[in-house]
Backbone as JSON, one array per atom type, in Angstrom:
{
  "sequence": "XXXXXXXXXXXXXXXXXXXXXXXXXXXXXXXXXXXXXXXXXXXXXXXXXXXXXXXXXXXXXXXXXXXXXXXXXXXXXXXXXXXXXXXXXXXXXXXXXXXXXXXXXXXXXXXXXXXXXXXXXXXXXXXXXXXXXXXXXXXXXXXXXXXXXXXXXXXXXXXXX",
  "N": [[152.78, 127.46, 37.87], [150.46, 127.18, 37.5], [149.97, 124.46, 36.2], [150.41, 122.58, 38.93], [147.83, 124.04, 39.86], [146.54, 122.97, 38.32], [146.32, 120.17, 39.02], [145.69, 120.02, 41.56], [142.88, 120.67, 41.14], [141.47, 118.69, 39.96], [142.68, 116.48, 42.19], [141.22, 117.57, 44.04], [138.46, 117.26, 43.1], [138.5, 114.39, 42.74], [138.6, 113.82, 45.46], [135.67, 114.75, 46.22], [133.47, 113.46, 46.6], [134.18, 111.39, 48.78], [135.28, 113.3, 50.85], [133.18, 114.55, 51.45], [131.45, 112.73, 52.72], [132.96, 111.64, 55.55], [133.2, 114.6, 56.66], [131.98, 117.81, 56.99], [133.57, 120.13, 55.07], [135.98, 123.39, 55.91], [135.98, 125.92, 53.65], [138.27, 127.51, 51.7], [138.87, 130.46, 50.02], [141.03, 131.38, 47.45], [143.11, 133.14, 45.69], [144.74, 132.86, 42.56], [147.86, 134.5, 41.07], [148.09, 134.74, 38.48], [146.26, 134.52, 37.6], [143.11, 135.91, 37.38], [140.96, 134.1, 38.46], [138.72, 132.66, 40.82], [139.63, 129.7, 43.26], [138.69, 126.87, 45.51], [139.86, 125.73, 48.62], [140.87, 123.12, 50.38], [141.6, 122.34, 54.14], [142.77, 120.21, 54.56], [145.19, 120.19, 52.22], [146.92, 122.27, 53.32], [147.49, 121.02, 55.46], [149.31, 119.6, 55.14], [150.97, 121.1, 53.27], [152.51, 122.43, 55.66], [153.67, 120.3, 56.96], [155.24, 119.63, 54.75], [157.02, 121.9, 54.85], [157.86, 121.9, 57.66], [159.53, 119.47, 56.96], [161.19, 119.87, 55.66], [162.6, 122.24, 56.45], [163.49, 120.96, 58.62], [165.62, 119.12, 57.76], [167.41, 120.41, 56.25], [168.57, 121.67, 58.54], [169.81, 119.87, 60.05], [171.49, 119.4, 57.62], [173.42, 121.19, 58.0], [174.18, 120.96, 60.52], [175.52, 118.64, 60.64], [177.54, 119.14, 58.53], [178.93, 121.35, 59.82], [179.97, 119.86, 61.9], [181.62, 117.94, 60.8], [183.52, 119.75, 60.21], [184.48, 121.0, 62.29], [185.57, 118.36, 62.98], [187.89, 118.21, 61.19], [189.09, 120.49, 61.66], [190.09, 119.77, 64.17], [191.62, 117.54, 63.44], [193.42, 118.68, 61.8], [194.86, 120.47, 63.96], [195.59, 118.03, 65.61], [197.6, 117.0, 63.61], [199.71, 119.52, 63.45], [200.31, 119.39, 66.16], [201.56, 117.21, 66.28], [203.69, 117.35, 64.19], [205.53, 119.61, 65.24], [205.7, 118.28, 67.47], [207.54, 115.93, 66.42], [209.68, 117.57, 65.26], [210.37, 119.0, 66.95], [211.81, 116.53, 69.0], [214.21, 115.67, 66.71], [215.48, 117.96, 66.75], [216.68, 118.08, 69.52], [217.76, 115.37, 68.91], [220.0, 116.15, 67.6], [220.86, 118.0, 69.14], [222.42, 116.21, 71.3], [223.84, 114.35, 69.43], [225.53, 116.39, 69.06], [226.35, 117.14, 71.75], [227.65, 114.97, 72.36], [229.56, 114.49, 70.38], [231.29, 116.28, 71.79], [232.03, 116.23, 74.08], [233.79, 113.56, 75.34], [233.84, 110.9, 76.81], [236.87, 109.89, 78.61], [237.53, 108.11, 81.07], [236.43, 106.66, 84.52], [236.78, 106.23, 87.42], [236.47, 104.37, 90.14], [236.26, 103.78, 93.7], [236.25, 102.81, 96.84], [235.71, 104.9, 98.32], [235.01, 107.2, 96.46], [233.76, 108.66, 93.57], [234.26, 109.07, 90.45], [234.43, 111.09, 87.11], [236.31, 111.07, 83.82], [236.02, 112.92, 81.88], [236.61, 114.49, 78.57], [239.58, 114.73, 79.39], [238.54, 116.37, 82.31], [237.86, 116.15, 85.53], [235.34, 115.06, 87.17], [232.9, 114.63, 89.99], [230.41, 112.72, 91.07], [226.71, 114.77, 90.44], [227.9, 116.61, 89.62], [228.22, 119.37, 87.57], [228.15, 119.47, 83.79], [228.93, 121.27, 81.21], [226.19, 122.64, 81.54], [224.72, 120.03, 81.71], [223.88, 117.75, 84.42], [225.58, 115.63, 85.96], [224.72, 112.07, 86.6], [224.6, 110.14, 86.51], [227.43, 107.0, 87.89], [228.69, 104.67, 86.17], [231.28, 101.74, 85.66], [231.59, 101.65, 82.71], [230.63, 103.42, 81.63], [228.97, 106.96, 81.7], [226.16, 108.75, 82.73], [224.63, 112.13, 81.9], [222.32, 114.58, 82.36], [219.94, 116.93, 81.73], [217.17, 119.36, 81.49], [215.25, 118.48, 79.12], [216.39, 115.77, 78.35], [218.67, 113.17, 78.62], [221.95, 112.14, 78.32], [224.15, 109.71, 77.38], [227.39, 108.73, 78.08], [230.05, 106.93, 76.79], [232.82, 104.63, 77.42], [235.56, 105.04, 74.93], [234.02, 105.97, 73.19], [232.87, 107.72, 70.09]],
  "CA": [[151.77, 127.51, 38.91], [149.12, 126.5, 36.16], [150.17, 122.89, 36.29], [149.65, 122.44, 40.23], [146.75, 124.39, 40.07], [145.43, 121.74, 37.86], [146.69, 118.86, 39.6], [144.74, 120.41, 43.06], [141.52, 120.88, 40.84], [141.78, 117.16, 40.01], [142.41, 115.97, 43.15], [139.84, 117.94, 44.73], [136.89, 116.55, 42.49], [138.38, 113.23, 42.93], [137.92, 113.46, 47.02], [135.01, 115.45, 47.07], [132.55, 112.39, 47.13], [134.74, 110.99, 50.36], [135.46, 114.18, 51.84], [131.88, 114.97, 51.65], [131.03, 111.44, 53.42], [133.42, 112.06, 56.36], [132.61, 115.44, 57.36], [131.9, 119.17, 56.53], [135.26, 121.14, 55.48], [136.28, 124.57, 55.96], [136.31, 126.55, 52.62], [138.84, 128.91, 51.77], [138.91, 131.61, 48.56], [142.69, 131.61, 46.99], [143.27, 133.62, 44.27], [146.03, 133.02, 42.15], [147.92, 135.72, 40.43], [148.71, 134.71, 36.94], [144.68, 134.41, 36.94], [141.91, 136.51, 38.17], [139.93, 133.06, 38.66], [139.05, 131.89, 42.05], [139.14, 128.09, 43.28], [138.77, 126.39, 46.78], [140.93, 124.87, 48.78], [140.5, 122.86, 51.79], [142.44, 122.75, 55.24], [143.95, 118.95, 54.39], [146.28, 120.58, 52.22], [147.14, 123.42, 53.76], [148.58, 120.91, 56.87], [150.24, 118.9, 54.07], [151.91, 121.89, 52.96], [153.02, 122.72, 56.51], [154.39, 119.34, 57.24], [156.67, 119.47, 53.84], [157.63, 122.96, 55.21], [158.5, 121.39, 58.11], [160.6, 118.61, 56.91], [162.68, 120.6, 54.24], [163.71, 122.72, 57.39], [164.53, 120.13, 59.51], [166.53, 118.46, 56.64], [167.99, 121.74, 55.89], [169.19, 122.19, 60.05], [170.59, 118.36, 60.0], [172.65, 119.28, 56.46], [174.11, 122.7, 58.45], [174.8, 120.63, 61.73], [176.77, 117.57, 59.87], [178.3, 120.06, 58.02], [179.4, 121.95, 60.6], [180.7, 118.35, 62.99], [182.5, 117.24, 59.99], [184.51, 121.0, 59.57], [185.21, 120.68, 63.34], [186.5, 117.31, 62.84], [188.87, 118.5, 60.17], [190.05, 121.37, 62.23], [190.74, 119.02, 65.25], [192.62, 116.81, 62.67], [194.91, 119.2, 61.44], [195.42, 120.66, 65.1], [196.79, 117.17, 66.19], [198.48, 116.9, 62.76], [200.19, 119.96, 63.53], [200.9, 119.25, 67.19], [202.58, 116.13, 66.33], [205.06, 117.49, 63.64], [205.99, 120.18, 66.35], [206.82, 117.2, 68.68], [208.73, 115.25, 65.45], [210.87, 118.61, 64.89], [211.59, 119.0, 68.73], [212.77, 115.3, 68.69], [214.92, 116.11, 65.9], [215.97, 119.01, 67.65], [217.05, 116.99, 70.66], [218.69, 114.22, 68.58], [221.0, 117.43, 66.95], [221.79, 118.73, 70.45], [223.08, 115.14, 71.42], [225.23, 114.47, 68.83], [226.25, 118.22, 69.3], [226.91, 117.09, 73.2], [228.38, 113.74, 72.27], [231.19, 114.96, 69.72], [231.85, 117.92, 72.06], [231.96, 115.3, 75.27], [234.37, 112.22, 75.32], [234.06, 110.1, 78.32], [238.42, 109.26, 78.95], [237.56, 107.17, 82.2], [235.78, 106.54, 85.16], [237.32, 106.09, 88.35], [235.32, 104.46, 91.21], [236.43, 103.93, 94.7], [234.73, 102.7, 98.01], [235.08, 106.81, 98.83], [234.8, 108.05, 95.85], [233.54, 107.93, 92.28], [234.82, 110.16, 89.44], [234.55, 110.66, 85.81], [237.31, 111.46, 83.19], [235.44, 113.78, 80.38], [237.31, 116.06, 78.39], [240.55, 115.05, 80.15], [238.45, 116.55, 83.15], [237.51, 115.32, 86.43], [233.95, 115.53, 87.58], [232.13, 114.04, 90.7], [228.63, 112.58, 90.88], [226.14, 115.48, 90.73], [229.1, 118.35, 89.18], [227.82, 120.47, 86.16], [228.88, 119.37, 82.93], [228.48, 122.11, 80.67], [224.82, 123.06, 81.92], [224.01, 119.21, 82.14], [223.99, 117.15, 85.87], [226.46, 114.01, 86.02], [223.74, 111.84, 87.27], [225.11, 108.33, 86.95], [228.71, 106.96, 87.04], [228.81, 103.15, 86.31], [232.34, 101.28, 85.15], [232.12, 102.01, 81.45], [230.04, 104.78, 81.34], [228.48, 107.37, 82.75], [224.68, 109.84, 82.13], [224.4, 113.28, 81.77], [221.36, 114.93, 82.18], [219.58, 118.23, 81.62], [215.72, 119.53, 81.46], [214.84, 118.01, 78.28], [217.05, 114.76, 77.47], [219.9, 112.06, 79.14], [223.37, 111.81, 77.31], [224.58, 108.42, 77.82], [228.55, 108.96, 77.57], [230.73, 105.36, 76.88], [234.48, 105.08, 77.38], [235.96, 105.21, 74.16], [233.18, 106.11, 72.36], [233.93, 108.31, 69.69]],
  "C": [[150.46, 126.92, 38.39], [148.79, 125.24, 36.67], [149.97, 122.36, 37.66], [148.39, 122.7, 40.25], [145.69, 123.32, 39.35], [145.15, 120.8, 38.33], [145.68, 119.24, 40.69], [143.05, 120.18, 42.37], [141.16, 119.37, 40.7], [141.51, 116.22, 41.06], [141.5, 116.25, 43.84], [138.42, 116.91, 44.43], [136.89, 114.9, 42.61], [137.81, 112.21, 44.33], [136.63, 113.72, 47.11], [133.87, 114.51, 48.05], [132.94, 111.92, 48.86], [135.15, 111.8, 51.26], [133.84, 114.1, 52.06], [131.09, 113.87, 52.98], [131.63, 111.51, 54.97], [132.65, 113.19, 57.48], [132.78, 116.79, 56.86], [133.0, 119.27, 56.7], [135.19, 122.31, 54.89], [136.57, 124.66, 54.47], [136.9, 127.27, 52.36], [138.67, 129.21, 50.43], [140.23, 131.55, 48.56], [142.43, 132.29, 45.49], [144.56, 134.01, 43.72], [146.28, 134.26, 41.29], [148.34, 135.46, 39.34], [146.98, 134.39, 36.64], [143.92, 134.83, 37.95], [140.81, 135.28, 38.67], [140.3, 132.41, 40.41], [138.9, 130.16, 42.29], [139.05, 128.15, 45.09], [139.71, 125.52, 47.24], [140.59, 124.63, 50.16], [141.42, 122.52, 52.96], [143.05, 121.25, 55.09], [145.06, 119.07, 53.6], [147.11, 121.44, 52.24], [148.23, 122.36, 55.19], [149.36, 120.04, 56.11], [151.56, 119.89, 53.56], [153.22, 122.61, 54.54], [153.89, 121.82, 56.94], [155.41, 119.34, 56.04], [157.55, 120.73, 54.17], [158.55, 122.37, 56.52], [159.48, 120.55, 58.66], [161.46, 118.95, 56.31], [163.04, 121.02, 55.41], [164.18, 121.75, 58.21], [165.48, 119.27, 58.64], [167.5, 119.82, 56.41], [168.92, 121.92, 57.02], [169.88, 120.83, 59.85], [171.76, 118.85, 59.01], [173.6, 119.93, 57.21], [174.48, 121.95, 59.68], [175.72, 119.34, 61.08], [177.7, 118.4, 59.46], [179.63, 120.8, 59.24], [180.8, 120.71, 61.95], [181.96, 118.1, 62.2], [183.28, 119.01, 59.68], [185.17, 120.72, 60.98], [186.15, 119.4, 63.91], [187.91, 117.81, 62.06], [189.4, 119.17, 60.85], [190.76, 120.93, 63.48], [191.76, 118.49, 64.9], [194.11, 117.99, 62.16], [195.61, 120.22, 62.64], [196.58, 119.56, 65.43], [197.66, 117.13, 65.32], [200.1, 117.79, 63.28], [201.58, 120.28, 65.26], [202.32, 118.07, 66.78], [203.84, 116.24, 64.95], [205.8, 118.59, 64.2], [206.64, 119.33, 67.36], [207.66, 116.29, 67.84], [209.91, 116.44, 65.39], [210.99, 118.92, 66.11], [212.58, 117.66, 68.8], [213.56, 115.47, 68.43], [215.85, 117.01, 66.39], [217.16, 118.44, 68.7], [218.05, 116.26, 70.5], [219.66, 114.92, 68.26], [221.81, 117.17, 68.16], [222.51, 117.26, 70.86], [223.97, 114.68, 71.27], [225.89, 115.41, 68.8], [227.16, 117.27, 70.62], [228.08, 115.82, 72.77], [229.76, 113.7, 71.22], [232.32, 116.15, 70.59], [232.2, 116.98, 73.81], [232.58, 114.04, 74.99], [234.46, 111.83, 77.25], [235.77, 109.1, 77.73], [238.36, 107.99, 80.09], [236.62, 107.5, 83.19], [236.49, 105.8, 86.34], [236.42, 105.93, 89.48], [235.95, 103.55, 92.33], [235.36, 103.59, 95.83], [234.67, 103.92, 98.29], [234.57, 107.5, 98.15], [234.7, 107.67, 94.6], [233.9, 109.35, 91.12], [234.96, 110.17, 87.97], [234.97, 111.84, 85.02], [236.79, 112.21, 81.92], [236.41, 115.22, 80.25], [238.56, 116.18, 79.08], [240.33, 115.94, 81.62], [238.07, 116.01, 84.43], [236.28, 116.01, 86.94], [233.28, 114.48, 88.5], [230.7, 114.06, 90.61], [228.0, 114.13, 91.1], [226.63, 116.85, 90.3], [228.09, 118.52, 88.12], [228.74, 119.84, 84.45], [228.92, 120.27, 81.84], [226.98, 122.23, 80.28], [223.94, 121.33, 81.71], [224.8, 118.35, 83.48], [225.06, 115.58, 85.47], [225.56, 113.42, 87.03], [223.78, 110.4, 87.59], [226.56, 108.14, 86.68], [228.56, 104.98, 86.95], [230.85, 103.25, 85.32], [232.4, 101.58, 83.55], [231.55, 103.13, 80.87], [229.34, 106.06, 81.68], [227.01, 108.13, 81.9], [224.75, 111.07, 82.51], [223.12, 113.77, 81.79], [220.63, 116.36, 82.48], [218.12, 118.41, 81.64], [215.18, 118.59, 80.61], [215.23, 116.68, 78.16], [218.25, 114.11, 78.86], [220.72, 112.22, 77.89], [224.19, 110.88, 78.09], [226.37, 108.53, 76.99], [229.6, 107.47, 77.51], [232.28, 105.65, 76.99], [235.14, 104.68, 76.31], [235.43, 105.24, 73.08], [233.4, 107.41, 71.36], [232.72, 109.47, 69.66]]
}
């Protein structure tokens, strides 16, 4: 506190001539506590000290709001991260049940008629729109036909294995 206090005494005696020239300034009494000795101090740096008060905090609120942008970035990031290996392991999921359906499902034939159109799975017979074990027969074309359920299409071929 010494070492300021010197630096102020300093500067003081160095303005006083050009303060003095200017215009009368307010005097205050400060008395430091590592010394019973009083000095003066005048109201130019008193708003000096208020303005560095007031830029450390606003530097201080800026660090705490970046701060804060850049954590909410990160937590956005590993939201979508997490969304999108939830929709890779449904995929996955999906592609399973497929080949599940598609070893467990042989399209034998396809029988199509100006009356009527019909397809040979499983040695069974199934018309447009029947149930195939909980998926819709939804297309029949000549070599193959589609299956389809909530989630997914199963594209069945005729002698596909």
């Amino acid at each position: 506190m010494s070492i300021i206090y010197d630096a102020l005494q300093k500067t003081q005696k160095k303005r006083a001539p050009v303060m003095a020239a200017e215009k009368p300034v307010e005097k205050i009494i400060v008395s430091t506590p590592e010394k019973d000795t009083v000095s003066v101090h005048d109201n130019h740096f008193e708003w000096i000290d208020i303005l560095l008060f007031i830029t450390i905090t606003c530097l201080v609120f800026a660090i705490i709001f970046l701060a804060q942008h850049k954590y909410k970035n990160y937590v956005n990031q590993k939201k979508i991260e997490q969304a999108l290996l939830m929709k890779t392991k449904q995929n996955e999921f999906q592609i399973q049940l497929r080949n599940i359906y598609k070893k467990s499902h042989v399209l034998n034939g396809v029988f199509i008629s100006s009356g009527d159109q019909v397809a040979l799975i499983n040695n069974k017979s199934f018309h447009l729109g029947d149930n195939v074990d909980g998926m819709k027969l939804v297309s029949l074309e000549l070599n193959k036909v589609k299956l389809q359920n909530a989630d997914s299409v199963l594209v069945l071929n005729v002698f596909a294995g």
